[in-house]
N, C-alpha and C positions, 0 to 999 in steps of 0.2 A: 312556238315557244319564244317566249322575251330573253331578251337579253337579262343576265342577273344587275341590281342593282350596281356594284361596285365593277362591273367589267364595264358598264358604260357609263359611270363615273370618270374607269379611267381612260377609256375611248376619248372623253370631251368632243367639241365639236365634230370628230373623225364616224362619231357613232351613227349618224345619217348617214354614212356611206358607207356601209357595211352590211353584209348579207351574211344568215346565217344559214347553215350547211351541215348535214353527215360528212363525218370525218372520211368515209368511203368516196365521197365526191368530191374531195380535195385531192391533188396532185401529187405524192410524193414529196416533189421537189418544192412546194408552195409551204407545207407543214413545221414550224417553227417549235423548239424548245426552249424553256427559260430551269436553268442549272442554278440552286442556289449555289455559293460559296462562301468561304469563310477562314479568316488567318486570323494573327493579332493585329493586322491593323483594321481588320474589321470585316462587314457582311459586303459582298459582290454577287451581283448577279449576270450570267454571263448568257448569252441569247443565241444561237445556232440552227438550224437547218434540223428536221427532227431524227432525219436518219444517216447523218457526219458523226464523224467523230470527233468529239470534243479533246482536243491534245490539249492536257493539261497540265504538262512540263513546259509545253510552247507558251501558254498563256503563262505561267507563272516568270519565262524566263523574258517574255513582253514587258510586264508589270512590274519587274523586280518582287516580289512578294512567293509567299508559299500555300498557297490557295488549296483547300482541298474541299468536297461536297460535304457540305452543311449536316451536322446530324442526322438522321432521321426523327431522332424525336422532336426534334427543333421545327423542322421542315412542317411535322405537323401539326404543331402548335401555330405557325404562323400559317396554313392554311385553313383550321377551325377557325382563327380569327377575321380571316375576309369572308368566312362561309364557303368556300369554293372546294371542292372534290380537288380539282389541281389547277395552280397556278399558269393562265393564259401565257404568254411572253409579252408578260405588259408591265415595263419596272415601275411606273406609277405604284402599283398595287401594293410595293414595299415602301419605295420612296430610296432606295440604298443607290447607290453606284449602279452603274451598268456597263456593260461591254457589249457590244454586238458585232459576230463574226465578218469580215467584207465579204462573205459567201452570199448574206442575209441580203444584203443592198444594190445588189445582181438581179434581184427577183421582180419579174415584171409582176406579180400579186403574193401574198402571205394570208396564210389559213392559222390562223391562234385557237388553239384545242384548249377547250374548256372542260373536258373531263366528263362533264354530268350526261347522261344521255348520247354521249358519244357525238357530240356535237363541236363546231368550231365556226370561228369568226372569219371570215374572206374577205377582205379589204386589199385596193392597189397598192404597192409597195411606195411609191412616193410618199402614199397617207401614213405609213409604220414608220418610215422613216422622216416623217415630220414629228411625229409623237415620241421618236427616240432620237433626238436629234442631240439633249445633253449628254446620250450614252456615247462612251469612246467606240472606235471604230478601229478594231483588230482582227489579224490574219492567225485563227487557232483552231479549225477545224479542217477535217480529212475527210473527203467523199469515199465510202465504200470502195466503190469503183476504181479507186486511183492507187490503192494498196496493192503493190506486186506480192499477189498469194501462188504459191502451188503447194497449197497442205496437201492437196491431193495424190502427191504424186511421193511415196516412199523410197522411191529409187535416188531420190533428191536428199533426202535428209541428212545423210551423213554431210554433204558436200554444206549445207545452211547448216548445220551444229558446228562446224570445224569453222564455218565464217564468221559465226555470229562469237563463238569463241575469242577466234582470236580478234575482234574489235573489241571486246569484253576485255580482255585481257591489257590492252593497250589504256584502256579508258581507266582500268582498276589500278593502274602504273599510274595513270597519272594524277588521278584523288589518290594517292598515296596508300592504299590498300594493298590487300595480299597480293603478289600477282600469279597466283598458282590457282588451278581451277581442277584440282583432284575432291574425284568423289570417292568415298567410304568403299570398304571390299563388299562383296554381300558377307552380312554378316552370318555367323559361326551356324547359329539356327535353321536359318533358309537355307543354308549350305546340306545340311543334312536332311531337310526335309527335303529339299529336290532328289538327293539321291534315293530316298525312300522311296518317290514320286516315281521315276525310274526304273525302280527294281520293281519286276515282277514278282519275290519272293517275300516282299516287306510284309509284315502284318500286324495286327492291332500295336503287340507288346513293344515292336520298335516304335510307333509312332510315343507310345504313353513316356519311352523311357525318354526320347529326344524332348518332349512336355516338361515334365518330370528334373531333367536337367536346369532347366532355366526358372526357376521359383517364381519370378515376379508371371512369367508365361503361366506355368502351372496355376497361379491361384486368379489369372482372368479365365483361362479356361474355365475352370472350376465354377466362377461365377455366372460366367456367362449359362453353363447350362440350369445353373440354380434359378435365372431369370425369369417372370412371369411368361417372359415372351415364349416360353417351351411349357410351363407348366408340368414341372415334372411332378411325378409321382411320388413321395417320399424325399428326403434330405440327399443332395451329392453331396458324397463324402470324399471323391478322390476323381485323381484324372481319369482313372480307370472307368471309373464310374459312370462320367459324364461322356467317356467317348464309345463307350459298350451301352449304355441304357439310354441316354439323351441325344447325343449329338450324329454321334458317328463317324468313322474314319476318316471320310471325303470333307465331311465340314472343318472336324476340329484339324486336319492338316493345311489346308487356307486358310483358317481365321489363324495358327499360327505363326503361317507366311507372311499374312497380312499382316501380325503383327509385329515381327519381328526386322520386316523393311520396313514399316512405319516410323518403327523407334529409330533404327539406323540413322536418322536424320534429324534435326529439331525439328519441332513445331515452330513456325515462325511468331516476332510477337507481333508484328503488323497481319496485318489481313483488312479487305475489303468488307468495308460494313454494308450490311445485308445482304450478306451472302453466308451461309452456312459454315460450319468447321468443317475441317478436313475428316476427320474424322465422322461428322456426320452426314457429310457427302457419300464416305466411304461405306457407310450400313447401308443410308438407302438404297445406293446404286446395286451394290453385291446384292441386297433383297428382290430388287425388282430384277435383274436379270435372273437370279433363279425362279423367281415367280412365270419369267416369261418362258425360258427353258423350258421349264413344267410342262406347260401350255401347249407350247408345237407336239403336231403330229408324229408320234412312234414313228424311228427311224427318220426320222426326219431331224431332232430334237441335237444340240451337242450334251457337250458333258457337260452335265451339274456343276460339278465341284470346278470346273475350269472355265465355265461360265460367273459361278460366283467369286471365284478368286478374280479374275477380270473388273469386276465391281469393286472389290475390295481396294483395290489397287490401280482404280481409273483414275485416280487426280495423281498419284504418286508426283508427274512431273509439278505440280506447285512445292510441294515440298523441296527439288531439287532447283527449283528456279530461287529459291527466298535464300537459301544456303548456298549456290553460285554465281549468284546474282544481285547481292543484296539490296547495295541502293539503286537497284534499277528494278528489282521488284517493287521497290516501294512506288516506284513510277506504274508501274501494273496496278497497283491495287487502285491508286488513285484514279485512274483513266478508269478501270471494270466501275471503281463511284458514279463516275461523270457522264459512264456509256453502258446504264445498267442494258439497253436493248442492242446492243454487239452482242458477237460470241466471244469470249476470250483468245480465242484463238487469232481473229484478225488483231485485235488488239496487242498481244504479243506479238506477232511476225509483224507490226508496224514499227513496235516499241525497240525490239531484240534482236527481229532476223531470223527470230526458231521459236518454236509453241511448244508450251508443255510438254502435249503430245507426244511431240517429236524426241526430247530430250529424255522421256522417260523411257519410252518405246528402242532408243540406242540402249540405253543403260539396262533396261533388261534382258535384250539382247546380249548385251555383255557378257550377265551375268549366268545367261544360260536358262533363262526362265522357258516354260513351253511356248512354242512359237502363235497358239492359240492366244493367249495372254500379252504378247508383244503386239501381235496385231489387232487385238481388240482393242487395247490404249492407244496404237496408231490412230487406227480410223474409226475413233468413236465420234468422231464430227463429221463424217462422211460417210450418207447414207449410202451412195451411189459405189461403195467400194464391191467390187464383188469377186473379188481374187480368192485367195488361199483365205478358209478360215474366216470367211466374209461373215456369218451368221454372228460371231458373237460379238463383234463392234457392232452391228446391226443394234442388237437385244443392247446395247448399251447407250444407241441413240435413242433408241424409242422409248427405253426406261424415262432416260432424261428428259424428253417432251411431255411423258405421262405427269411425270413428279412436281417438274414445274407450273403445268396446266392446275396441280392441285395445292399449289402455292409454298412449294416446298424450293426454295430458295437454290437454285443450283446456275443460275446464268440466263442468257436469253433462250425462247424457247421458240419453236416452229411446229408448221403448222404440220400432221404426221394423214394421207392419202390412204384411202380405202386399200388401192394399189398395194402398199408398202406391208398391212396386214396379212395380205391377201398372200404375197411375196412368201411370209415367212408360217402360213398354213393355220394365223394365229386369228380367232374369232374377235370381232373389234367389240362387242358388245361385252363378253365374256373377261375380255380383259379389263375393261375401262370396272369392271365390278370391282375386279381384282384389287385394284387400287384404288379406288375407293376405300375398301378395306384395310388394305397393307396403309393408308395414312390414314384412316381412322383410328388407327392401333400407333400412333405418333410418340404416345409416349414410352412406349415400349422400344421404339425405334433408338431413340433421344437416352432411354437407359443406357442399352445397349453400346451408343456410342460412347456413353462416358465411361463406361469398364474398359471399351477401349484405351483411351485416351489417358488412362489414371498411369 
């Protein structure tokens, strides 16, 4: 295959000495990214190493400027117009400003991904930086490798929540913000639905009367089992209704845990573009871990209803990062822009010192949630966990790889081992059906979450 016209336009004379390649036979370390950006004073494009992290408080606090990634719809407007699947790391191709990381000018060759065919450009690094010789030359990315993580280790957490605290604390003193970092009680709802949870003796009528209580609670309930997504039989009339004929005990006491710590908190109004809402993070995930539940072998299987609640309530800590964290979430959202192929998680413990994870994983602890459900939000980015309770973080990574793979917007995603199926007794063919199905059914999903969310 040729080079496209406009890529050795922007080569010029460099284009004789380049070879073209599977991106599989490039290095790593050779694979270059080009980040569009954008503020008021206009379009940047900043150029990095393809698997760094692009710090984009660093870059902006370089620039003096407030830089954040370019629309998406923008983004693809300007690549329909050169013809190209994705833009190589070649600013010629826009013509705008450029930045290139000093990571970039280290490299004895560079591979420029062309997108189409999975193919890239391999040229020696003296030729990339003769062709980017106008772009400035700054120090704004992060090698994976250089980030001091131990998400792994939960025995750690309180000791990095109490640190990352109080620097938080210190920094929120000094932008002249609150400087108090208190979160909300569990609210009045999940107070009683845990105790229900608890008692052996509880039965339908208590769960309908604790519904029932909270109006706005009772008429999502209500809705929700009216939803195509159940197809019920006839009109629901009442909560009674829907949790004796549609839903059931187990369900409707999750969906209104999950609802009722949802509300506890705002919605933030920042969030990272092209990623999902919280809330529609929270259907998929709660669906696909009961789907996977299902699946495992009799006796072998956890419990449904504490597998789904788990889903329902696996991002909870974004919620409590945007509300205790404010202008340093907004520092998150921009970086998860610029590094849509991180996980979140490195990205936080770079930015904060503590992940989500971790944050929300303390707080329900707290609050006395099942210890199944704390540890499932702990180690839902760690598949290698295998302590107390291991299976249902498990079923919440795998979910999240499945969902992803089907273009459902939840973060970076990996790649999931025969092994790992094998592990939890679950048919790899039989589920991949699965989900097929469960996001074939998207807009049921997409319903569903906005009853939440109302």
């Amino acid at each position: 295959m040729e080079l496209p016209v406009v890529v050795r336009q922007a080569l010029g004379d460099s284009a004789a000495g380049v070879s073209l390649r599977d991106v599989s036979q490039a290095r790593d370390d050779e694979l270059l990214r080009m980040v569009l950006l954008s503020d008021e004073q206009g379009n940047l494009q900043a150029i990095c190493r393809q698997g760094d992290m692009l710090d984009i408080d660093a870059l902006n606090k370089e620039l003096g400027r407030d830089l954040r990634v370019m629309k998406r719809r923008e983004q693809v407007r300007i690549r329909e117009r050169s013809g190209l699947a994705e833009l190589p790391a070649l600013p010629s191709l826009t013509g705008w400003p450029a930045v290139v990381d000093t990571r970039v000018d280290e490299q004895a060759s560079v591979a420029l991904v062309l997108g189409d065919q999975n193919l890239c450009v391999v040229m020696p690094g003296d030729e990339f930086r003769a062709i980017t010789a106008a772009a400035e030359r700054k120090a704004f990315s992060v090698a994976p490798d250089t980030i001091a993580v131990n998400l792994n280790s939960p025995e750690r957490d309180r000791d990095q929540l109490h640190s990352a605290i109080r620097r938080f604390t210190t920094l929120r003193i000094q932008q002249r913000l609150e400087d108090t970092l208190e979160l909300p009680p569990l609210p009045e709802t999940a107070q009683r639905i845990i105790h229900l949870r608890v008692n052996p003796n509880s039965v339908m009528g208590d769960l309908v009367d604790v519904v029932e209580s909270d109006p706005s609670l009772a008429a999502q309930v209500v809705s929700w089992a009216s939803s195509s997504f159940y197809a019920a039989a006839g009109q629901v009339r009442s909560v009674h209704d829907a949790v004796s004929r549609i839903l059931g005990f187990d369900l409707v006491m999750n969906l209104a845990m999950g609802l009722s710590l949802g509300r506890a908190l705002k919605q933030p109004q920042d969030h990272p573009e092209g990623y999902v809402d919280y809330w529609q993070q929270a259907i998929w995930q709660a669906q696909s871990a009961g789907i996977l539940a299902s699946m495992m072998p009799r006796g072998e299987r956890p419990v449904f209803g504490l597998a789904y609640l788990s889903g329902l309530l696996h991002n909870f800590g974004y919620l409590v990062l945007a509300q205790v964290f404010p202008p340093h979430f907004k520092l998150v959202c921009r970086a998860l822009e610029a590094n849509p192929h991180m996980d979140s998680s490195l990205i936080e413990h770079f930015l904060l010192g503590v992940t989500r994870e971790q944050i929300a994983a303390e707080l329900m602890q707290n609050w006395g949630m099942p210890d199944e459900v704390c540890l499932a939000i702990r180690n839902q980015k760690n598949p290698d966990y295998d302590g107390a309770h291991a299976v249902y973080g498990k079923l919440l990574w795998l979910g999240r790889q499945l969902l992803t793979r089907r273009g459902v917007a939840l973060g970076a995603g990996e790649e999931v081992s025969a092994e790992f199926y094998e592990s939890l007794g679950l048919d790899r063919e039989k589920v991949e059906d699965q989900f097929d199905e469960l996001v074939h059914n998207k807009d049921s999903i997409m319903a569903m979450a906005g009853m939440m969310s109302q």
